[in-house]
gemmi code that builds the backbone of each chain (N, CA, C; Angstrom):
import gemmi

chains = {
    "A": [
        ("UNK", (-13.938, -29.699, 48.243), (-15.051, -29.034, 47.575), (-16.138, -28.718, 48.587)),
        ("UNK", (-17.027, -27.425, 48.497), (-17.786, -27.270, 49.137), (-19.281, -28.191, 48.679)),
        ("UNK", (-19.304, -28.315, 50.262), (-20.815, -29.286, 50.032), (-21.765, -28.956, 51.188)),
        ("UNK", (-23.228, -29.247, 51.523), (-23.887, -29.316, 52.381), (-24.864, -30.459, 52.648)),
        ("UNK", (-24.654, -31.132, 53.546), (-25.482, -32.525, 54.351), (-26.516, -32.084, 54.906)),
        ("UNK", (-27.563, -32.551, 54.824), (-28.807, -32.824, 55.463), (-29.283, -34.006, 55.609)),
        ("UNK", (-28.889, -34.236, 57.188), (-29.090, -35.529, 57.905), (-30.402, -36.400, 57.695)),
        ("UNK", (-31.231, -35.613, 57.453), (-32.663, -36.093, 58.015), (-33.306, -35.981, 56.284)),
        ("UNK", (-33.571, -36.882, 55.955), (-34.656, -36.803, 54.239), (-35.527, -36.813, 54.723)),
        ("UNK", (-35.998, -37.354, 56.275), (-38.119, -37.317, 56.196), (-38.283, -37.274, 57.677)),
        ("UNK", (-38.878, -35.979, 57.917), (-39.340, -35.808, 59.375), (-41.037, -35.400, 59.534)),
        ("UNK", (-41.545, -35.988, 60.573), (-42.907, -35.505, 60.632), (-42.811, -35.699, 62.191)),
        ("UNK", (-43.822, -33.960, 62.614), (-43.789, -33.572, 63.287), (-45.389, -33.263, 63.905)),
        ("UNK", (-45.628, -33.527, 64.994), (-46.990, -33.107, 65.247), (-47.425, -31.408, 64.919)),
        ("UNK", (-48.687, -31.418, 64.560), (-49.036, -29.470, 64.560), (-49.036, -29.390, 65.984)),
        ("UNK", (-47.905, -28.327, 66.380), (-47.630, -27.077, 67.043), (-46.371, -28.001, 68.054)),
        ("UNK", (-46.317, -29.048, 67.508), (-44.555, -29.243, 68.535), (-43.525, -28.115, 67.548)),
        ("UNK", (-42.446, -28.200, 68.399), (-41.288, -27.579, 67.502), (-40.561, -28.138, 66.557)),
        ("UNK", (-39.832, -28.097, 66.365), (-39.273, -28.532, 64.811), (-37.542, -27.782, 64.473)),
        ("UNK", (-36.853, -28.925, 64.612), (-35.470, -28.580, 64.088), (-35.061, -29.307, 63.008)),
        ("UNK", (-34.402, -28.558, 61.743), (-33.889, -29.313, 60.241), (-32.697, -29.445, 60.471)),
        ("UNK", (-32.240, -30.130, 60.083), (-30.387, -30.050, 60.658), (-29.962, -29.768, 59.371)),
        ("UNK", (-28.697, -28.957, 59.166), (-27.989, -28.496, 58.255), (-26.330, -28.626, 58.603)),
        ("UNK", (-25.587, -29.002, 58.010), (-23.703, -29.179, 57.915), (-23.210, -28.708, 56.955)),
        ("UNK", (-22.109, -27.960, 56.711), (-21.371, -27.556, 55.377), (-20.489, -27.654, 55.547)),
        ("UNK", (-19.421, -27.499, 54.316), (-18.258, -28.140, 54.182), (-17.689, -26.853, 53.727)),
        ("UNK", (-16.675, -26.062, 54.218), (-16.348, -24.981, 53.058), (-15.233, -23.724, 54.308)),
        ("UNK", (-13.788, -23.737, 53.548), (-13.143, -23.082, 54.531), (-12.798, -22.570, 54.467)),
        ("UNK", (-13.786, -21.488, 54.358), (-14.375, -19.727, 54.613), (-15.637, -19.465, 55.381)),
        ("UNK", (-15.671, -18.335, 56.113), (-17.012, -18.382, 56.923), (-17.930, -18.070, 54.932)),
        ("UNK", (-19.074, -18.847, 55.380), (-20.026, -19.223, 54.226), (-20.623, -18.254, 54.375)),
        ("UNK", (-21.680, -17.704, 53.176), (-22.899, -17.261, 53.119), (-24.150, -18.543, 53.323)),
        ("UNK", (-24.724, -18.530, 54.528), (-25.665, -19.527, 54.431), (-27.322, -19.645, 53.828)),
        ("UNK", (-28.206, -20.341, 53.632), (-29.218, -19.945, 52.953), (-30.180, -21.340, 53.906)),
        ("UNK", (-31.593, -20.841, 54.023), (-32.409, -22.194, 53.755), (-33.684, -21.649, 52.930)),
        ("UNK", (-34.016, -22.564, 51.895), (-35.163, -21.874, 51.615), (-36.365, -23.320, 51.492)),
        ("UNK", (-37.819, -22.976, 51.016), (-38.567, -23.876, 51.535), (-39.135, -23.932, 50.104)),
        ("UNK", (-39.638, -25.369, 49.521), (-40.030, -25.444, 48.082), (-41.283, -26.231, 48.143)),
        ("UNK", (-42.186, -25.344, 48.065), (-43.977, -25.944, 48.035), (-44.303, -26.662, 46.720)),
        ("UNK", (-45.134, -27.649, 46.735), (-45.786, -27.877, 45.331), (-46.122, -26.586, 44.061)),
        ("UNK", (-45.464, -26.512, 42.943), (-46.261, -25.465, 42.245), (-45.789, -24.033, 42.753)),
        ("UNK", (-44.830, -23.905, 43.757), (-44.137, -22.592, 43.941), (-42.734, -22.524, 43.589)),
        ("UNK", (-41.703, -21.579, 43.033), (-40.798, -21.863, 43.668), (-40.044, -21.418, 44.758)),
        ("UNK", (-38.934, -21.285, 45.038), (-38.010, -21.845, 46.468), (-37.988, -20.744, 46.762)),
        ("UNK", (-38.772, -20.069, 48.018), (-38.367, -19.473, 48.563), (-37.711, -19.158, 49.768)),
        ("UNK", (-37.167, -18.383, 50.000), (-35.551, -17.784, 50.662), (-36.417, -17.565, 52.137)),
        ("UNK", (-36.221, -18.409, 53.245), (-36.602, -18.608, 54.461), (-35.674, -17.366, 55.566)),
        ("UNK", (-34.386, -17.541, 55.770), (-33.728, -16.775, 55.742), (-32.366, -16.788, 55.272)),
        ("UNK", (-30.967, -15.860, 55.726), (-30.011, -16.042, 55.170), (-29.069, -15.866, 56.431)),
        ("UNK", (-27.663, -16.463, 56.315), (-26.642, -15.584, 57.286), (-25.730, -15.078, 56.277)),
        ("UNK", (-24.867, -14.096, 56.611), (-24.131, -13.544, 56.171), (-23.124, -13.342, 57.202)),
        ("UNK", (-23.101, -12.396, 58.036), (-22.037, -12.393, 59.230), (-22.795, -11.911, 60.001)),
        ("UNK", (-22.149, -11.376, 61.489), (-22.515, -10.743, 62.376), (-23.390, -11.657, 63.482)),
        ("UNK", (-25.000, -11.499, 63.710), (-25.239, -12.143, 64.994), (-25.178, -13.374, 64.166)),
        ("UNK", (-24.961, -14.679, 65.531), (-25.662, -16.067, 64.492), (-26.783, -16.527, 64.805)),
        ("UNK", (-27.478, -15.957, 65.439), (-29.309, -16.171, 65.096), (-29.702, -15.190, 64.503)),
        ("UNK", (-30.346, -15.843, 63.483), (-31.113, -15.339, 62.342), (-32.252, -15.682, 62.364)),
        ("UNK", (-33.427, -14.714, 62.307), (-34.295, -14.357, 62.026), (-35.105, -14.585, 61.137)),
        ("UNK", (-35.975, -15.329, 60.411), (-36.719, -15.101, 59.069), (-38.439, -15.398, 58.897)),
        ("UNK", (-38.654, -15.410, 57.911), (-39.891, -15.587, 57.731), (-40.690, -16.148, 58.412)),
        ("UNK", (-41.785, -16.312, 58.342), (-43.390, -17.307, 58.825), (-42.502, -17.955, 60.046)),
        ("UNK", (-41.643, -17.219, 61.079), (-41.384, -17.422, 62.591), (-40.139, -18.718, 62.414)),
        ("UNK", (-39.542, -19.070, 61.215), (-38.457, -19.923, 61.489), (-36.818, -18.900, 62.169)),
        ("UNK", (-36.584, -19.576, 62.773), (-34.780, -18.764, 62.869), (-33.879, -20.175, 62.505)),
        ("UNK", (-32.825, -19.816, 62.452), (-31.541, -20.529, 62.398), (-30.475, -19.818, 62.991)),
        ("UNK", (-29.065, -20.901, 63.673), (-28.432, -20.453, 64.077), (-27.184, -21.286, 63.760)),
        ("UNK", (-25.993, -19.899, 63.356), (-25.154, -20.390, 62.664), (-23.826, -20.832, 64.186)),
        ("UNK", (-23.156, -22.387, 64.168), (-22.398, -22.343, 64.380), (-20.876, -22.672, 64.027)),
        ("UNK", (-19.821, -21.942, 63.788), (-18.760, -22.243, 63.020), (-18.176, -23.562, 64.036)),
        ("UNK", (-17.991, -23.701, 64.961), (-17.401, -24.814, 65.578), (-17.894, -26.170, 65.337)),
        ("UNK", (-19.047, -26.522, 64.732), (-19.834, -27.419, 64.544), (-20.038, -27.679, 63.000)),
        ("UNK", (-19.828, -26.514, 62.154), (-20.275, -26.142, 60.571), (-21.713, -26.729, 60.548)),
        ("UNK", (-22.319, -25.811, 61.610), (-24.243, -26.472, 61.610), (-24.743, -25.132, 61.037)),
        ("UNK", (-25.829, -25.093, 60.642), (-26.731, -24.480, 60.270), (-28.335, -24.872, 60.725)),
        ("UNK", (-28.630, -25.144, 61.679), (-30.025, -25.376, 61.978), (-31.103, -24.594, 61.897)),
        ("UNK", (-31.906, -25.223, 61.137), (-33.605, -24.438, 61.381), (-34.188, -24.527, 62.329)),
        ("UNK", (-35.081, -23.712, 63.099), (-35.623, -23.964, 63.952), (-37.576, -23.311, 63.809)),
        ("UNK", (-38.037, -24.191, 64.437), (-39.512, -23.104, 64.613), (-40.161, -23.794, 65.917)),
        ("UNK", (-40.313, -22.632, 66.571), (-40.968, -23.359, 68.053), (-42.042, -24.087, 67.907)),
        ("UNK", (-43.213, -23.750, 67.086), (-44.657, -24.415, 66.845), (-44.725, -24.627, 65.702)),
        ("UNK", (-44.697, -25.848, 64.772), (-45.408, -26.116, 63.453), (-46.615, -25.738, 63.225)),
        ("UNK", (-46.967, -25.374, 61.699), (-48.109, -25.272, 61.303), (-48.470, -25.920, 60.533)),
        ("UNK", (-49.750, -26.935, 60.421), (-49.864, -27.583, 58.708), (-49.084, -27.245, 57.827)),
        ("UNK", (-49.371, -25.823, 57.641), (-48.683, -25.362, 56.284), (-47.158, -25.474, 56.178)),
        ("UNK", (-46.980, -25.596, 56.950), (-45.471, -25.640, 56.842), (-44.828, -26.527, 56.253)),
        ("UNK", (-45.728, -28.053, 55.807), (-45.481, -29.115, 55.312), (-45.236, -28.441, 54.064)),
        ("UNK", (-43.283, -29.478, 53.636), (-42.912, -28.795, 52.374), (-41.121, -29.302, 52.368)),
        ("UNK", (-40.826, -29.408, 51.448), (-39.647, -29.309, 51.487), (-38.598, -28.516, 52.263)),
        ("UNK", (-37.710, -28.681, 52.481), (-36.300, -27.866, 53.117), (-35.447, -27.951, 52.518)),
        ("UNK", (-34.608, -26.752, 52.081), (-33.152, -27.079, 51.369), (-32.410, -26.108, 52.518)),
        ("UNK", (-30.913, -26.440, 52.725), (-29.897, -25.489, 52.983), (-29.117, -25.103, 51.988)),
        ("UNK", (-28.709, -24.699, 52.100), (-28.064, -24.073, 50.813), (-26.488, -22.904, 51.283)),
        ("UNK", (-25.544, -23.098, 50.484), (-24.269, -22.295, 50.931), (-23.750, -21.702, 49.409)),
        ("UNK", (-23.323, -20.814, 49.838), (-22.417, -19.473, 48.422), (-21.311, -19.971, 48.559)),
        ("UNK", (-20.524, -19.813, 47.555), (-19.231, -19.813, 47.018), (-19.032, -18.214, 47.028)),
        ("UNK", (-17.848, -17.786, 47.805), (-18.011, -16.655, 48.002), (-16.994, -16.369, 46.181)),
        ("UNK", (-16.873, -14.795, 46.244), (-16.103, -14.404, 44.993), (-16.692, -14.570, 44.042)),
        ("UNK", (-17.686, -13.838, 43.316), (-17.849, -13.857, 42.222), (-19.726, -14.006, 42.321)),
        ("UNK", (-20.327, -15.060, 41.513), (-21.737, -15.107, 40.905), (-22.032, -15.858, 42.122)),
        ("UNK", (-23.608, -15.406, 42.296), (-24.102, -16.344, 44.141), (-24.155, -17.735, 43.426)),
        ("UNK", (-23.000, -18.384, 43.521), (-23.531, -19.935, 42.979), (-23.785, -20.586, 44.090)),
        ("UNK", (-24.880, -21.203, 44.396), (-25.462, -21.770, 45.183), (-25.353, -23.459, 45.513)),
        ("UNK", (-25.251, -24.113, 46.459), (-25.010, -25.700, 46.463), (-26.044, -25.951, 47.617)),
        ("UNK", (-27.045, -26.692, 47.245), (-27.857, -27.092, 48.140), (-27.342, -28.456, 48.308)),
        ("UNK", (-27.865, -28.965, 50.109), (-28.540, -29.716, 50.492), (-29.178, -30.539, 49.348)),
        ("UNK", (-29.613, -32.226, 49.717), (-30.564, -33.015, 49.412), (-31.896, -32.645, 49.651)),
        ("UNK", (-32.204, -31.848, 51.138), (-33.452, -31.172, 51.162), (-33.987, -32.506, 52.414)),
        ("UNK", (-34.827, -31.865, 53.133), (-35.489, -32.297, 54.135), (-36.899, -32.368, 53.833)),
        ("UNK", (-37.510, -33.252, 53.712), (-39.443, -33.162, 53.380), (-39.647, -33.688, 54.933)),
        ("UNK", (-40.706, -32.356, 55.117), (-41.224, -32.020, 56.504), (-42.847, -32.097, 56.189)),
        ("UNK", (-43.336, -33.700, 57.327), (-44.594, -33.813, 57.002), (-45.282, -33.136, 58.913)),
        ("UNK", (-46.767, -32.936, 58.389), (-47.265, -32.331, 59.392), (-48.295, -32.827, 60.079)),
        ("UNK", (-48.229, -33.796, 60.842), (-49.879, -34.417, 61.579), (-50.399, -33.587, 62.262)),
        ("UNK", (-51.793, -33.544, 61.967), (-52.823, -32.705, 62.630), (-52.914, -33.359, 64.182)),
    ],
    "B": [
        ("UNK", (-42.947, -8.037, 45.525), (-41.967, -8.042, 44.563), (-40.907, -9.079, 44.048)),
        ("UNK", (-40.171, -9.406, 43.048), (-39.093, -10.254, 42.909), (-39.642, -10.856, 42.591)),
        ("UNK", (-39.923, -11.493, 41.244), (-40.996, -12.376, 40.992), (-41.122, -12.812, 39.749)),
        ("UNK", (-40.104, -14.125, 39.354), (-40.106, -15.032, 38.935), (-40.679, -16.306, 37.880)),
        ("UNK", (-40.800, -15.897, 36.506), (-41.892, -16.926, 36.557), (-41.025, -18.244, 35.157)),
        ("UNK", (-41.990, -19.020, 35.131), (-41.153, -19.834, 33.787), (-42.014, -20.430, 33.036)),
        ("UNK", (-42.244, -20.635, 31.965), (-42.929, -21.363, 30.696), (-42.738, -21.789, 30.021)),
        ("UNK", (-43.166, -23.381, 29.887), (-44.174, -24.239, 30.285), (-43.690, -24.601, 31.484)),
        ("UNK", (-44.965, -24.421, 32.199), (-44.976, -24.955, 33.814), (-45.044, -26.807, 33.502)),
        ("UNK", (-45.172, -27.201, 32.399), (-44.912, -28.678, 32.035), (-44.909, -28.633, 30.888)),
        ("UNK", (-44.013, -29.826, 30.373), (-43.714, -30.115, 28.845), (-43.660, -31.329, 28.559)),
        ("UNK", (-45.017, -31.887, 27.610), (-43.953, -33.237, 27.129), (-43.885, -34.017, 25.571)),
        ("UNK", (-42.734, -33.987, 25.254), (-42.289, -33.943, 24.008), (-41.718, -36.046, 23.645)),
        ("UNK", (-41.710, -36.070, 22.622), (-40.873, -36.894, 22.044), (-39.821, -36.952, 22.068)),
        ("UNK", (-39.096, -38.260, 21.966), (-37.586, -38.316, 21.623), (-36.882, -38.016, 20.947)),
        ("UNK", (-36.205, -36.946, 20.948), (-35.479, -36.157, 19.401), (-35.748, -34.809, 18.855)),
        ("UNK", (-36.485, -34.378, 20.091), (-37.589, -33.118, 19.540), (-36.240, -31.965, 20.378)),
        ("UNK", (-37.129, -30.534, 20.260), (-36.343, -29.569, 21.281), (-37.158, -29.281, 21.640)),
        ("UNK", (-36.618, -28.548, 23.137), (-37.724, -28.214, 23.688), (-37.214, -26.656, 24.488)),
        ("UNK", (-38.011, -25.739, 24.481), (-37.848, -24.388, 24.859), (-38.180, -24.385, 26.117)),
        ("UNK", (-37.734, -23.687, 27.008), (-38.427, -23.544, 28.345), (-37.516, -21.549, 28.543)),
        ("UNK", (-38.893, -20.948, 28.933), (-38.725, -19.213, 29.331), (-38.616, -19.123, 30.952)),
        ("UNK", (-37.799, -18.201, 30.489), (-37.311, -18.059, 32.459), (-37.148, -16.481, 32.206)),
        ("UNK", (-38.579, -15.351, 32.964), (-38.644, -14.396, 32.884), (-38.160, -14.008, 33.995)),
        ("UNK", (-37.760, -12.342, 34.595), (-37.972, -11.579, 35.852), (-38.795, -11.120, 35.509)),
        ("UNK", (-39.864, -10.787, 36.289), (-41.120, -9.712, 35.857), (-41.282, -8.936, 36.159)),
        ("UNK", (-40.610, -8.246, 37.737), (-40.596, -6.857, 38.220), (-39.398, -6.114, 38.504)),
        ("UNK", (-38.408, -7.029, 37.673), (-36.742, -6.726, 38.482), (-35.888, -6.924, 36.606)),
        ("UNK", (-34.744, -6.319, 36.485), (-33.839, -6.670, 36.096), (-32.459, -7.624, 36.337)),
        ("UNK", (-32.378, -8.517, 35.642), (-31.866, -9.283, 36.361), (-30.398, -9.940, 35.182)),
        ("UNK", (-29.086, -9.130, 35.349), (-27.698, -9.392, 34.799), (-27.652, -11.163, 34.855)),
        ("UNK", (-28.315, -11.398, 36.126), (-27.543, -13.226, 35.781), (-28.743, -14.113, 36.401)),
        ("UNK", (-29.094, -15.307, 35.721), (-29.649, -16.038, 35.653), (-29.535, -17.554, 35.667)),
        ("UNK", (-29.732, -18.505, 36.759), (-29.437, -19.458, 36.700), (-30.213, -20.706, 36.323)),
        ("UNK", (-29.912, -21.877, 35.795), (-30.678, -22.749, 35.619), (-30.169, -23.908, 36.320)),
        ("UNK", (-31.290, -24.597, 36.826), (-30.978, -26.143, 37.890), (-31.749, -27.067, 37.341)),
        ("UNK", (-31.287, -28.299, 37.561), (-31.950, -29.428, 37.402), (-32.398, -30.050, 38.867)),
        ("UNK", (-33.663, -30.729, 39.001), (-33.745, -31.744, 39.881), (-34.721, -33.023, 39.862)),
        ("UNK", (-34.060, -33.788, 39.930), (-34.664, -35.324, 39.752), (-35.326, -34.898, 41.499)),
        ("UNK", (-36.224, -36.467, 41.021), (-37.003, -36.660, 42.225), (-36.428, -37.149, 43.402)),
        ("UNK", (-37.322, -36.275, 44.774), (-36.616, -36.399, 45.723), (-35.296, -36.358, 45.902)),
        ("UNK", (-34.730, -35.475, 45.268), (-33.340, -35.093, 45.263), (-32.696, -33.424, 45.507)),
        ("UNK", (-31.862, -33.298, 45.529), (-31.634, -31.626, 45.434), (-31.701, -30.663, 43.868)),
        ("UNK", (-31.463, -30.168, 44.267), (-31.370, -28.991, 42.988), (-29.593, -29.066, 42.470)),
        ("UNK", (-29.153, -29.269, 40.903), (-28.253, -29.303, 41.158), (-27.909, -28.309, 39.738)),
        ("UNK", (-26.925, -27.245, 40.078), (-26.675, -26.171, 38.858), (-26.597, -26.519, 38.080)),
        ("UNK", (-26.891, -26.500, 36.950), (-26.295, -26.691, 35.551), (-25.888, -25.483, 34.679)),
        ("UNK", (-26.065, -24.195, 34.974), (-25.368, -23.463, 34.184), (-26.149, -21.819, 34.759)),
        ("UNK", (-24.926, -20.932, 34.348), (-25.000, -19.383, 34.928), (-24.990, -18.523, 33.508)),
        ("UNK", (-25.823, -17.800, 33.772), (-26.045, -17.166, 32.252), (-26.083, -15.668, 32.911)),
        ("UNK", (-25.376, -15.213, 31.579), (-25.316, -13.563, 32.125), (-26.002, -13.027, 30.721)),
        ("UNK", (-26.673, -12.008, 31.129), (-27.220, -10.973, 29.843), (-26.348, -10.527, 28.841)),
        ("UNK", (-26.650, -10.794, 27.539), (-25.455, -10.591, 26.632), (-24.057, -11.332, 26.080)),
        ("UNK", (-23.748, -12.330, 27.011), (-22.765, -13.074, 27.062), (-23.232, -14.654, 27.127)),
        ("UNK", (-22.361, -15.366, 26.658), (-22.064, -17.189, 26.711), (-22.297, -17.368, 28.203)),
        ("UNK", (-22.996, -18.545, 28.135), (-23.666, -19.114, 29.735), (-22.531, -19.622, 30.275)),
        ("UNK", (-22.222, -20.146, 31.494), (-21.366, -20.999, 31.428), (-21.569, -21.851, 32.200)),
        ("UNK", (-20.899, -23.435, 31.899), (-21.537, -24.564, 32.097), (-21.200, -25.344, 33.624)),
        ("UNK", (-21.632, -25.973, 34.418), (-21.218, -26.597, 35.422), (-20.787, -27.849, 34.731)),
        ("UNK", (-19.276, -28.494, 35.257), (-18.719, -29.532, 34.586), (-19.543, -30.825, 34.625)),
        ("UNK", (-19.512, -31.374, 33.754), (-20.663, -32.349, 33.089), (-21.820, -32.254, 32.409)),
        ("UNK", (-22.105, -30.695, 32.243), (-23.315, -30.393, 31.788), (-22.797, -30.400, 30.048)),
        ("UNK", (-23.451, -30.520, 29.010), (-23.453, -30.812, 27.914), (-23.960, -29.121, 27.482)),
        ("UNK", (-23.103, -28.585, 27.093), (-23.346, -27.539, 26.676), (-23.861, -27.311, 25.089)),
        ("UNK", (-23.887, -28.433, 24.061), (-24.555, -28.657, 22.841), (-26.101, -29.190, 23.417)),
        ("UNK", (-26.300, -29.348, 24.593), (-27.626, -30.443, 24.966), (-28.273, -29.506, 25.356)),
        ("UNK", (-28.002, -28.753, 26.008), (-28.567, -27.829, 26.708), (-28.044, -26.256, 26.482)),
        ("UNK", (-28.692, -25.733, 25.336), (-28.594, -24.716, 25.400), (-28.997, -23.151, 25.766)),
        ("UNK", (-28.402, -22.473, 26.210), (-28.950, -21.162, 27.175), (-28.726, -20.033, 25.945)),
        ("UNK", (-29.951, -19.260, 26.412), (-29.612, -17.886, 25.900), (-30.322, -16.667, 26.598)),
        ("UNK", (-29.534, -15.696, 26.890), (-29.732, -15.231, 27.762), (-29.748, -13.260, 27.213)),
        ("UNK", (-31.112, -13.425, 26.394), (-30.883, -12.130, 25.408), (-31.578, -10.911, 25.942)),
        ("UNK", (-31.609, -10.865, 27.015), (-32.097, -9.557, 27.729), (-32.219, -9.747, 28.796)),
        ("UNK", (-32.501, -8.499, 29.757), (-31.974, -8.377, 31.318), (-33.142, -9.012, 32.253)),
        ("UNK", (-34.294, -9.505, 31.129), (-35.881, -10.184, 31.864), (-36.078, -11.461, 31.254)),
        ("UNK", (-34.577, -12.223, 30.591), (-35.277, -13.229, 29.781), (-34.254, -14.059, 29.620)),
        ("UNK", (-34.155, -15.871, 29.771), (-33.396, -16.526, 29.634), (-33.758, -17.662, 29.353)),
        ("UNK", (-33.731, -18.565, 27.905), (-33.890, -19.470, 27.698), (-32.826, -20.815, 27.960)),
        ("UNK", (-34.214, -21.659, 28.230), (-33.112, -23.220, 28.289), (-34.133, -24.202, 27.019)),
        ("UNK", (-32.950, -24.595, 25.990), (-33.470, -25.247, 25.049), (-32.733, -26.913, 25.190)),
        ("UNK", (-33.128, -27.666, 25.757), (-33.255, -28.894, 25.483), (-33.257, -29.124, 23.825)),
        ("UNK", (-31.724, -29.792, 23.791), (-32.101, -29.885, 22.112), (-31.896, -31.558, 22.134)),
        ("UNK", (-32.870, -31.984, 20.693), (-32.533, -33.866, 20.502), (-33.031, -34.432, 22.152)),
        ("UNK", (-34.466, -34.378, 22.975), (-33.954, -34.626, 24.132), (-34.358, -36.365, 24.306)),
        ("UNK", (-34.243, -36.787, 25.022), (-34.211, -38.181, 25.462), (-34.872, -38.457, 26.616)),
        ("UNK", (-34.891, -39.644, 26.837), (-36.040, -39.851, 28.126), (-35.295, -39.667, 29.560)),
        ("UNK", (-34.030, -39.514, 29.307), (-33.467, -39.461, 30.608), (-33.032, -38.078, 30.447)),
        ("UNK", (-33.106, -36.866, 29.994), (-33.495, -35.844, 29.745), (-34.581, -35.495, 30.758)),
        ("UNK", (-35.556, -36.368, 31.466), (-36.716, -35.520, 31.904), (-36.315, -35.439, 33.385)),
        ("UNK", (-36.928, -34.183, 33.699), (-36.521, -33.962, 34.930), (-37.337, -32.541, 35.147)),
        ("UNK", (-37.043, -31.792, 36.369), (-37.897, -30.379, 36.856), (-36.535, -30.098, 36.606)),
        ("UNK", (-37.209, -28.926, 35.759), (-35.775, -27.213, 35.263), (-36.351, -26.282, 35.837)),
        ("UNK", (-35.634, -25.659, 36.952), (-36.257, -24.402, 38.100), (-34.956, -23.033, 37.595)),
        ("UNK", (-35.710, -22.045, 37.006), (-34.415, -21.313, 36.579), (-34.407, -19.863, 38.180)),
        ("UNK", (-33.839, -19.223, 38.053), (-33.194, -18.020, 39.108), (-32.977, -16.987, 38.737)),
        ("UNK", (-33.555, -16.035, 39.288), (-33.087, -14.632, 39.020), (-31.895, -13.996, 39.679)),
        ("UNK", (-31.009, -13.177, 39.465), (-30.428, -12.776, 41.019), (-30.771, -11.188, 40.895)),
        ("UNK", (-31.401, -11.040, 42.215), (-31.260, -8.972, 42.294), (-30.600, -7.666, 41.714)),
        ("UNK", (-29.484, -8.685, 43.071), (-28.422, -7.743, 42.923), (-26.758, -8.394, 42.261)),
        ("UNK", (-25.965, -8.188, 42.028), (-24.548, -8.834, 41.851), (-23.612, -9.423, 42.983)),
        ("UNK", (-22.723, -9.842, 43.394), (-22.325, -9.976, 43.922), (-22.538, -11.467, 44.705)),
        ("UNK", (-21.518, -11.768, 45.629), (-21.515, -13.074, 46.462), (-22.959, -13.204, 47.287)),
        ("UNK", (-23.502, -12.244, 47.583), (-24.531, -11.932, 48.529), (-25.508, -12.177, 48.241)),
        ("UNK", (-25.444, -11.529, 46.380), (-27.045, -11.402, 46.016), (-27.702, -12.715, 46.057)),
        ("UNK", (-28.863, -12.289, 46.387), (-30.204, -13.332, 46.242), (-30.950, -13.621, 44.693)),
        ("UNK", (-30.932, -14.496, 45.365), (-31.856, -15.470, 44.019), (-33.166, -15.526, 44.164)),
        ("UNK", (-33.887, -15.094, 43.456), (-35.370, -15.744, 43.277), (-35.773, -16.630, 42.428)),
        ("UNK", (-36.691, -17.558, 42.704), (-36.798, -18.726, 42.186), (-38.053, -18.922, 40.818)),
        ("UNK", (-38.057, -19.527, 40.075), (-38.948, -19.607, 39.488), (-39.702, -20.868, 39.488)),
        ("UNK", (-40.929, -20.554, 39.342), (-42.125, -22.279, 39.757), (-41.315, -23.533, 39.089)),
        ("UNK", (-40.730, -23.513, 38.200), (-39.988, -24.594, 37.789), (-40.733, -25.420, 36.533)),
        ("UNK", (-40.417, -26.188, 35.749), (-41.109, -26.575, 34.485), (-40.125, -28.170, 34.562)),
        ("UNK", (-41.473, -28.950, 34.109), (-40.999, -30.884, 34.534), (-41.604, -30.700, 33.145)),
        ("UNK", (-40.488, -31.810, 32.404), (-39.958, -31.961, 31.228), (-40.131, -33.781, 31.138)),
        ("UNK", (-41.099, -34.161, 30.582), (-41.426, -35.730, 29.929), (-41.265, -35.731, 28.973)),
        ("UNK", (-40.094, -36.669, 28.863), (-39.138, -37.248, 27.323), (-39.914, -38.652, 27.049)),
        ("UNK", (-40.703, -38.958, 26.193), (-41.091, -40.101, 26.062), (-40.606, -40.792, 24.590)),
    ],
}
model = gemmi.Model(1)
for chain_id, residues in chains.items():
    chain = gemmi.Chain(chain_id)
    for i, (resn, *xyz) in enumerate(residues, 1):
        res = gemmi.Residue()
        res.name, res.seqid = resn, gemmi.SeqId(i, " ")
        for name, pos in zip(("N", "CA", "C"), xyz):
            atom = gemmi.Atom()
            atom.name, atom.element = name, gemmi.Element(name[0])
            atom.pos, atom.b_iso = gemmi.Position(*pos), 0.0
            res.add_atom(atom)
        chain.add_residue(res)
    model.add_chain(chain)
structure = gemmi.Structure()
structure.add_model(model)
structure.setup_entities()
């Protein structure tokens, strides 16, 4: 069955070191990958995605990830934290064929010292 | 754009009661709609895919008399907690998707925490 691990439940990071989430999946097909980030009082939004082609990806408020199949990693990355950035992490993977059913991660809570 | 919302952003009811919770799209049409559960400090975990017009369908273990979906237009999907119980409470975050397909994206909605007392 497809699944996704997230090593780390609680990381805190100084403001403006870098910052890596670790992500693993289980699933044998190249995946659709996902991470998205879940604030108090918002919901989850879609950080970035892979699909195919390059495996650094690009996304929002300066995070990338990079997909590797030899490893089944999915890592977040952001060179400099920001306060704000304090927040949950999910990874998240598709079941390909059919409805985007989604399987997250436990989720990573990312705290931020000033 | 894409934008998500759900009501009651909190609920809390008695033991035995039902309870409604709205899961709109507000700028999008949206064929399928998902609903999740998540306990604390935990993940999000599916409980059921609802398509416009049609029977939801359930992720195995989900109680499909307990939790019922309806999903009666392309901006609107209810989750009714029926008879609920205290272990019933939990955050219900429902999903829009865009577009169809393996690809499409989901947007999320603020989510609604449900106290069964």
């Amino acid at each position: 069955a497809q699944s996704v691990t997230q090593p780390d439940i609680h990381i805190t990071v100084s403001e403006g070191a870098s910052l890596e989430l670790r992500c693993n999946y289980s699933y044998g097909a190249t995946p659709y990958l996902f991470w998205y980030v879940q604030s108090p009082g918002q919901g989850l939004q879609l950080l970035l995605k892979y699909f195919s082609g390059d495996t650094l990806v690009q996304g929002i408020k300066g995070f990338e990830a990079e997909f590797k199949r030899s490893q089944s990693s999915f890592n977040l990355r952001k060179p400099s934290v920001h306060w704000s950035d304090a927040a949950e992490y999910f990874c998240a993977v598709t079941v390909s064929g059919g409805y985007n059913k989604l399987i997250f991660g436990a989720g990573t809570r990312l705290a931020v010292h000033p | 754009g894409a934008v998500v919302s759900q009501h009651p952003s909190w609920v809390i009811c008695k033991s035995g009661t039902s309870v409604k919770i709205e899961c709109r799209s507000l700028d999008f049409q949206a064929t399928t709609m998902f609903w999740y559960r998540q306990f604390p400090k935990q993940s999000l975990m599916l409980m059921a895919t609802s398509n416009e017009g049609s029977k939801a369908t359930y992720e195995q273990g989900v109680e499909k008399d307990k939790f019922l979906i309806n999903h009666a237009s392309l901006t609107l999907s209810t989750l009714t907690v029926t008879s609920a119980h205290p272990e019933d409470s939990s955050f219900y975050i429902c999903s829009a998707m865009l577009t169809s397909g393996a690809g499409g994206e989901q947007f999320f909605g603020p989510g609604t925490r449900l106290t069964v007392l």
